[in-house]
C-alpha positions as a printed Julia matrix, in Angstrom:
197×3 Matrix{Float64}:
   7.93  -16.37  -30.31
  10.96  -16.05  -27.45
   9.25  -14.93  -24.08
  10.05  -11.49  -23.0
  10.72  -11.65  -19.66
  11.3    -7.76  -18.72
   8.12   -7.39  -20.27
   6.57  -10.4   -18.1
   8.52   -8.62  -14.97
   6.87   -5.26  -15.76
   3.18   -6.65  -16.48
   3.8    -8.55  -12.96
   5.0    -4.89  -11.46
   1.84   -3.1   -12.43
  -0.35   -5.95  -11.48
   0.58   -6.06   -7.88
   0.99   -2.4    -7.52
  -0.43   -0.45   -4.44
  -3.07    1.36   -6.4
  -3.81   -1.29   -7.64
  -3.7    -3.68   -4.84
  -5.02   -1.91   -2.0
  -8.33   -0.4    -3.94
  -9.2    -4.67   -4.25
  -8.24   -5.3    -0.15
  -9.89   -2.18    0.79
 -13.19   -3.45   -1.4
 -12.67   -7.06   -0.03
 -12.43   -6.0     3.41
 -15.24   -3.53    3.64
 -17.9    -5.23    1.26
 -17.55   -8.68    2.55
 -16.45   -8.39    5.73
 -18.93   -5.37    6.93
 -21.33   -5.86    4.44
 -23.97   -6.04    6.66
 -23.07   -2.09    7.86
 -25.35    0.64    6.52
 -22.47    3.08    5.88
 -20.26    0.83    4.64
 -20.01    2.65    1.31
 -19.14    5.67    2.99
 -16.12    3.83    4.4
 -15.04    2.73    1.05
 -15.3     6.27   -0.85
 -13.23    7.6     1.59
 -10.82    4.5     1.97
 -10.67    5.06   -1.92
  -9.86    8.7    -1.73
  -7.2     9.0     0.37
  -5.3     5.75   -0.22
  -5.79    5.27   -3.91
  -7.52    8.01   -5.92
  -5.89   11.3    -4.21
  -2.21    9.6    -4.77
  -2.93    8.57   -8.1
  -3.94   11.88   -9.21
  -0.98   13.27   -6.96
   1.82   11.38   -9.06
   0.57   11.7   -12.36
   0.26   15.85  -11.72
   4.09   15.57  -10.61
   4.97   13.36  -13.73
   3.35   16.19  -15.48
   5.34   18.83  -14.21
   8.56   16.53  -14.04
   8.94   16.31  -10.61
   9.36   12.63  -10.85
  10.39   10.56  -13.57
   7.71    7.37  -13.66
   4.98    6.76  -12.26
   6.09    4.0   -10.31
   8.98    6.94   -8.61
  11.98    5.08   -8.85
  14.2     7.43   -8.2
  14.71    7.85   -4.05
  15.21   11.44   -4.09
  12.02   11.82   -5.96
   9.73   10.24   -3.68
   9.74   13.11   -0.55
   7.51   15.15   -1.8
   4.77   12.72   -3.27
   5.45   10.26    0.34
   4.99   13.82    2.61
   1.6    14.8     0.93
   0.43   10.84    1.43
   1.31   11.29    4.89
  -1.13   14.25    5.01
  -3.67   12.81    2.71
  -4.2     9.1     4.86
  -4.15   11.33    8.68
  -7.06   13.68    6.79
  -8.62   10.38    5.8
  -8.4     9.22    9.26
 -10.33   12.23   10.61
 -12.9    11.26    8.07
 -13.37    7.89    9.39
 -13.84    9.07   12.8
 -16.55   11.42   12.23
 -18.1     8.54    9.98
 -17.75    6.18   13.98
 -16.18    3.69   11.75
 -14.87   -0.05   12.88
 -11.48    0.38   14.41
 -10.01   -1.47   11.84
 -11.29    0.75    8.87
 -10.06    3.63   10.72
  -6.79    2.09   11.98
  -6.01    1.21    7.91
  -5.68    5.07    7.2
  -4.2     6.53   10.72
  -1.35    3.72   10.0
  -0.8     4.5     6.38
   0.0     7.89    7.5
   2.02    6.68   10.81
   3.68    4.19    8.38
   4.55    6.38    4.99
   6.27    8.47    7.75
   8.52    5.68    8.61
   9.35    5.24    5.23
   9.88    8.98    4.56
  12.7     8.55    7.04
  14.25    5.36    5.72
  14.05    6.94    1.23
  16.55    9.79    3.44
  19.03    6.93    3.44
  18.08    4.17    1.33
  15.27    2.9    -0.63
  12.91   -0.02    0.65
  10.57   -1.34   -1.95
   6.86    0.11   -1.7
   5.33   -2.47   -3.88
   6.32   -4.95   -1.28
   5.31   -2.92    1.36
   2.43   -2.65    0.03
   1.45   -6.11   -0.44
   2.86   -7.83    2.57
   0.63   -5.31    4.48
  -2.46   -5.88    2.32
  -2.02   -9.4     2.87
  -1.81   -8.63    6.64
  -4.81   -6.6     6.66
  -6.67   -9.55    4.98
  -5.11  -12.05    7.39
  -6.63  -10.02   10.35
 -10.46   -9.7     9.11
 -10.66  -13.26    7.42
  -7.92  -15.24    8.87
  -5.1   -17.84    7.83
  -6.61  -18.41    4.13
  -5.18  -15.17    3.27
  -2.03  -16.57    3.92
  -1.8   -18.13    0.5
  -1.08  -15.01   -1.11
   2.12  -14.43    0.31
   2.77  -16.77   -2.38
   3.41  -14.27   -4.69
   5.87  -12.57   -2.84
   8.71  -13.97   -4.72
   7.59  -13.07   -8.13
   6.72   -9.77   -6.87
  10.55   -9.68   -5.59
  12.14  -11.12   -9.07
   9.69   -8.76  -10.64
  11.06   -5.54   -8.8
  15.22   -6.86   -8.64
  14.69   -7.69  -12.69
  13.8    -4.57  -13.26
  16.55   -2.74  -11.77
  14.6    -1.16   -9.12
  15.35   -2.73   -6.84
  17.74   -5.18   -5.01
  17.38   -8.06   -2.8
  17.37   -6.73    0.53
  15.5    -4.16   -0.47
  12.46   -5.97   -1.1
  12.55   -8.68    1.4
  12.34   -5.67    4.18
   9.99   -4.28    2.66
   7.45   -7.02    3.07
   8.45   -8.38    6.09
   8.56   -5.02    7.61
   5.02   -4.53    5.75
   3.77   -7.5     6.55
   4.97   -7.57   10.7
   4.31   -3.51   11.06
   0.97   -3.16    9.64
  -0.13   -6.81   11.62
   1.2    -5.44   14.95
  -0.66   -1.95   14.76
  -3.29   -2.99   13.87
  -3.76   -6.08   16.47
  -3.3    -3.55   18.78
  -5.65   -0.51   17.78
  -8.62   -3.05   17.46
  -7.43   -4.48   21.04
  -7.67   -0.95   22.63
């Protein structure tokens, strides 16, 4: 049997995909590293809500009514909307966490979602930098600042995650390699300096 690579390419897409990736950071982060926190749950339901749960209920009601194409919005002009709503959805999400007196970084993870899904509201006006990278790089960042360099290693599959996206045709080069590095250095910086405050 010939290997299928698209199909390879699209099985590698919705593996490392932000709903599906950040749900398993956001878990990793909270239950291991402030497991020993009585309301740590409560940080988690709401991490889960706004970041995951709310947007994936949020695109597949605008796939119903057609307002975007895939779930995966590959189309630039398509993704206003759904990005605008997430930018609303992670700063409500923030006000959660603060009447919850969660750890700065907890917090910080939602008020820079919004801060950052507002940044890339402004670049999808003019061009289209990959979320799935985005995504990961600044997972991977997140998990770099609450366990250290051994999170490292998954930057790794950055690369696949690139071929994955270009082979596809939704992407092309440039496109993804900003969007993790800019992931990746954005999301690192903020938060380095909300938990410093």
């Amino acid at each position: 049997m010939q290997f299928d690579l698209k199909r390879f390419a699209n099985f590698v897409s919705w593996v490392i995909n932000p709903v599906v990736v950040a749900p398993a950071v956001y878990t990793t982060i909270v239950l291991l590293g402030f497991r020993a926190d009585p309301h740590n749950m409560s940080y988690l339901m709401v991490l889960f809500l706004s970041s995951t749960i709310v947007p994936m209920l949020l695109i597949y009601g605008l796939k119903k009514i057609g307002k975007v194409s895939d779930y995966n919005i590959t189309f630039r002009e398509q993704r206003f909307l759904p990005l605008l709503v997430l930018v609303a959805i992670n700063a409500l999400g923030y006000e959660f966490m603060k009447q919850l007196d969660a750890p700065p970084l907890l917090s910080g993870i939602l008020l820079f979602n919004s801060v950052n899904m507002v940044f890339i509201l402004l670049v999808t006006l003019q061009w289209k930098i990959s979320i799935h990278l985005f995504t990961f790089a600044s997972s991977v960042a997140l998990l770099f600042l609450q366990f250290g360099a051994v999170a490292l290693w998954l930057l790794l599959l950055v690369p696949l995650l690139m071929w994955s996206r270009i082979h596809l045709k939704a992407h092309n080069f440039m496109q993804t390699l900003i969007g993790g590095i800019v992931g990746f250095s954005v999301i690192f910086a903020e938060l380095k300096w909300w938990i410093g405050l």
